[in-house]
C-alpha positions as CSV (number, residue, x, y, z in Angstrom):
1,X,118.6,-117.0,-32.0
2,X,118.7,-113.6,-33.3
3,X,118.5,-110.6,-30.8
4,X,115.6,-109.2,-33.0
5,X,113.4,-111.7,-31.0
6,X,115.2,-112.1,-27.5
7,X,116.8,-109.9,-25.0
8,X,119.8,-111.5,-23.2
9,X,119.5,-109.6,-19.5
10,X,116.1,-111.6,-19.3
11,X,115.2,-113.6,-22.3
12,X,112.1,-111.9,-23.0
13,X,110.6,-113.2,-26.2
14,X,108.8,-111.7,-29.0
15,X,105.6,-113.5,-28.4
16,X,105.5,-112.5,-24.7
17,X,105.4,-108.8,-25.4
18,X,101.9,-106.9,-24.4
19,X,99.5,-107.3,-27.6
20,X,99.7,-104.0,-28.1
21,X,101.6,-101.8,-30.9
22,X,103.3,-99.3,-28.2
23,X,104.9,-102.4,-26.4
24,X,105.8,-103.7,-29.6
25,X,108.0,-100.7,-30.1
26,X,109.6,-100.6,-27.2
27,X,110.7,-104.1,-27.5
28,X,111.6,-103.5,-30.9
29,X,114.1,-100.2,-29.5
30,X,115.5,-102.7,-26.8
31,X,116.3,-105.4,-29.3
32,X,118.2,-102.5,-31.3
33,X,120.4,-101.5,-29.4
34,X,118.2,-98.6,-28.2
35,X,118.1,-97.1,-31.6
36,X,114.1,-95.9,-32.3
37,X,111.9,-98.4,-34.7
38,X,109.1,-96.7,-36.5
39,X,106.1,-98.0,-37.3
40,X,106.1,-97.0,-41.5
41,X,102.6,-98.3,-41.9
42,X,99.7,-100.5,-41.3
43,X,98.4,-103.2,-44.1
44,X,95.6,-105.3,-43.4
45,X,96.1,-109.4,-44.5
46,X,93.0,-111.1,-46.4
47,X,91.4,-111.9,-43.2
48,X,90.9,-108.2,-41.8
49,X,94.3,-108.9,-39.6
50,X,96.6,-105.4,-39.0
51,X,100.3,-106.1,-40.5
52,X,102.4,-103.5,-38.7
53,X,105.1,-102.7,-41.3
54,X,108.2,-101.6,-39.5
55,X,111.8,-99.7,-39.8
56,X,113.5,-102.4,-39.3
57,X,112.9,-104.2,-42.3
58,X,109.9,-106.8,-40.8
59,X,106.7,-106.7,-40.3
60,X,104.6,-107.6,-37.2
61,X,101.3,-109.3,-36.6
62,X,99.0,-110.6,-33.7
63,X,98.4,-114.3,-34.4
64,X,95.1,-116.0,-33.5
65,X,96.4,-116.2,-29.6
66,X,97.1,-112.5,-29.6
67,X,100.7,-113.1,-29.3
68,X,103.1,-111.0,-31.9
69,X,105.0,-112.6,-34.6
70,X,107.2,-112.0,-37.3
71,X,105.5,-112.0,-40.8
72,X,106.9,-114.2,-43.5
């Protein structure tokens, strides 16, 4: 699994981060190494749902259980 989704100390997953776009950054700084992620922008999908694109190259969403997840 890559670390972009798990930490090894406690194998905290991406989906168990706070639904919240702070949290999501500091699990994203964590995952690399402590390096800083920005958030470049925010897109909305067809259904009104906030894309948070990031520095790292992926972009982030809440699914329908609030819980993040890498978008495709």
């Amino acid at each position: 699994m890559s670390q972009a989704f798990v930490r090894e100390q406690d194998e905290e997953w991406l989906q168990d981060v706070k639904p919240d776009p702070a949290a999501l950054l500091r699990f994203l700084k964590r995952e690399n190494g402590g390096r800083p992620v920005h958030e470049l922008r925010v897109e909305e999908d067809k259904s009104g749902r906030k894309q948070y694109v990031m520095s790292n190259g992926l972009t982030y969403m809440l699914d329908m259980d609030n819980r993040w997840q890498v978008v495709l």
